[in-house]
N, C-alpha and C positions, 0 to 999 in steps of 0.2 A: 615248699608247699605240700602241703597231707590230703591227697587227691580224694584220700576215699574219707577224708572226714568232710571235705567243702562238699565233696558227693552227696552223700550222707544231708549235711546239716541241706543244702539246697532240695532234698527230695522232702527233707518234712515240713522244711519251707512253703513249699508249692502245696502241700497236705493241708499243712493248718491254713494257706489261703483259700483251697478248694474249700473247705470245711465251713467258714464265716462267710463267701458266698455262700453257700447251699444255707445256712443257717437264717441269713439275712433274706434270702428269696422264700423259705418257707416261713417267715414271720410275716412277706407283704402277701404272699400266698392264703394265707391266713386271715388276714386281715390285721394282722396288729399292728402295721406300717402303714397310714393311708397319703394319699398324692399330695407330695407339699410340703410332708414331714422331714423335719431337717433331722438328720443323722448325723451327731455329737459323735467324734472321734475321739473324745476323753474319757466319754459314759461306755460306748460299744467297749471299746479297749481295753478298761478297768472290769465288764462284766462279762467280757467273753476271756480275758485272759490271754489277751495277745497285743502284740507292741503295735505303735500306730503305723508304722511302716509297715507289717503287712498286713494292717486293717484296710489300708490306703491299697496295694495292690487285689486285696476282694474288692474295692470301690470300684476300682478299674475293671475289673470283669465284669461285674453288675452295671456299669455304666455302656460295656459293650455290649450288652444284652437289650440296653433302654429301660433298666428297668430302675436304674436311679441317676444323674444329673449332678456333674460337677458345675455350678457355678463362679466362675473369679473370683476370690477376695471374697466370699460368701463363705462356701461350703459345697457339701454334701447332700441332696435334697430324694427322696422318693421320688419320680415321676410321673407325670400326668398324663395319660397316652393321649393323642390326640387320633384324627382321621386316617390320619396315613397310615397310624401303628395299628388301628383297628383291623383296618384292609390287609397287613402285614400279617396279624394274627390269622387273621381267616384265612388266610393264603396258605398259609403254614395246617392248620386246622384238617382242610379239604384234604391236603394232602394227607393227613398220617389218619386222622378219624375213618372214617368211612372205607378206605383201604386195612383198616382194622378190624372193621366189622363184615367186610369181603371175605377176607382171607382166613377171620380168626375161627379159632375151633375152641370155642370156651366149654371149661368143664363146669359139671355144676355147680361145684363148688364157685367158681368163679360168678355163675349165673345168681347163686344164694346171695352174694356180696353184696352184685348190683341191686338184686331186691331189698336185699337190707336198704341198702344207700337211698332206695326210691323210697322206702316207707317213712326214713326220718327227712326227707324231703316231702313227704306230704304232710308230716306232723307238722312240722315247719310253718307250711303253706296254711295248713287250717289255726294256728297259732297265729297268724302271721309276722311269723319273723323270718326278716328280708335275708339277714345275715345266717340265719341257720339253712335257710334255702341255696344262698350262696355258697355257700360250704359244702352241703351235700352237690351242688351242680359240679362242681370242682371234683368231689370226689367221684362225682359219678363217669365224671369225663376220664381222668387220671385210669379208671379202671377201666375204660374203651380201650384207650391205647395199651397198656395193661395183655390185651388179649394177643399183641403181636408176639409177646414174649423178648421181645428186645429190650435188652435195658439200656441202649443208648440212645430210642425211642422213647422211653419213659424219664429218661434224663431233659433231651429235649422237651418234654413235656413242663416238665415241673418248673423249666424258662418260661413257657406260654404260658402254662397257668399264673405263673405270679403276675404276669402284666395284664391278665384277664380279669386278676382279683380290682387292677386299678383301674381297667375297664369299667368294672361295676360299681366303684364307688362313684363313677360319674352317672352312675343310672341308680342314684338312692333319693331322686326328684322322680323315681317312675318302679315306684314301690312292686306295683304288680308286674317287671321284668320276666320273675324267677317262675311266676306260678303257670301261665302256659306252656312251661318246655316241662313240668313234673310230670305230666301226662304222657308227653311224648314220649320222653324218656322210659317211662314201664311201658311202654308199646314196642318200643325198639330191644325192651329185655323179651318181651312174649315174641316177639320174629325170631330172635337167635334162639329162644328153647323150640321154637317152632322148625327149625331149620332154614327159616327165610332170608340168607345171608344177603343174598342180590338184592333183596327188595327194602332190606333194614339197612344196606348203602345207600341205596339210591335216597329213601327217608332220610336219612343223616346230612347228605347232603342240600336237600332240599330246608332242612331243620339249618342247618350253619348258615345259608344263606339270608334264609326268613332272620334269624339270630344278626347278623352283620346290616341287613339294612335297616334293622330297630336302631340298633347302636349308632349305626349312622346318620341316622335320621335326627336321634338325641342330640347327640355332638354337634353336627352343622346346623340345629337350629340355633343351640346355645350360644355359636361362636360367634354374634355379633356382639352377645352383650358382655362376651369375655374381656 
């Protein structure tokens, strides 16, 4: 047996699997993936360049994330977050958000970004397009936690955000979702140039919450007629 080659080939194993998750979670991230969408292990395979055995082990990560759904004798599917995964979301949320905007000491650079990201979130919003508002919400979030300076916070993140993006596809029967948090959002960038860190937590979370009983509200009305 050649230790350092099974070494070896198992380390870029585990690589190119990490890889096609992350790949696959920034396309539902995105939106290109939406809840339902079956994922062909012939097409991914052939276009990412990897064999279906370890296309089949990123399924298995992303399936422990919830963020896609092996079913029997089926396949592959995107997932549809229901209730519980909402509240799960939030849960997760509360915790890294607003302890973010506590702690962080963003530079202005950093502060510049956000304001970018709100401006093409308002373009968006006077355009009204649902999906380019969703976009910039995602990156505006992605850049909160951003301000811990952890990147296995910001790894964590880009898990929640992708199942946030399937969140929102169930709120595309409630167009105007996106447009009362653009506001908020440039309010909570003028508190942290302000130096108001305690107060633009407290907001955040008051804002996540306001955010989770919409979405909840959506969801368990629909579930009868699901």
């Amino acid at each position: 047996m050649n230790t350092a080659t099974d070494t070896t080939t198992a380390a870029e194993h585990a690589h190119t699997t990490a890889w096609i998750a992350s790949t696959l979670r920034a396309r539902i991230a995105a939106g290109q993936l939406t809840p339902g969408s079956k994922l062909s292990e012939q097409a991914l395979s052939e276009s990412l360049g990897v064999s279906r055995n370890t296309l089949r082990q990123a399924f298995a990560t992303l399936a422990g994330e919830s963020i896609v759904t092996r079913i029997p004798n089926r396949g592959v599917f995107v997932a549809a977050p229901g209730a519980e995964e909402v509240r799960e979301i939030y849960r997760v949320r509360r915790t890294i958000e607003p302890s973010a905007v506590l702690w962080g000491r963003p530079t202005p650079a950093q502060l510049d970004a956000m304001d970018a990201i709100i401006r093409k979130a308002k373009a968006a919003r006077d355009a009204g397009s649902v999906r380019d508002m969703a976009n910039a919400n995602q990156a505006f979030h992605e850049a909160v936690v951003s301000l811990t300076g952890s990147e296995l916070l910001r790894e964590l993140m880009d898990k929640v955000l992708a199942e946030m993006r399937l969140v929102f596809h169930a709120m595309s029967a409630a167009p105007d979702f996106h447009t009362h948090y653009v506001d908020r959002n440039a309010a909570l960038v003028e508190q942290l140039r302000a130096g108001e860190n305690e107060r633009a937590a407290a907001d955040l979370r008051a804002y996540l919450d306001a955010a989770e009983s919409e979405l909840l509200g959506h969801l368990e009305g629909e579930a009868p007629n699901r």
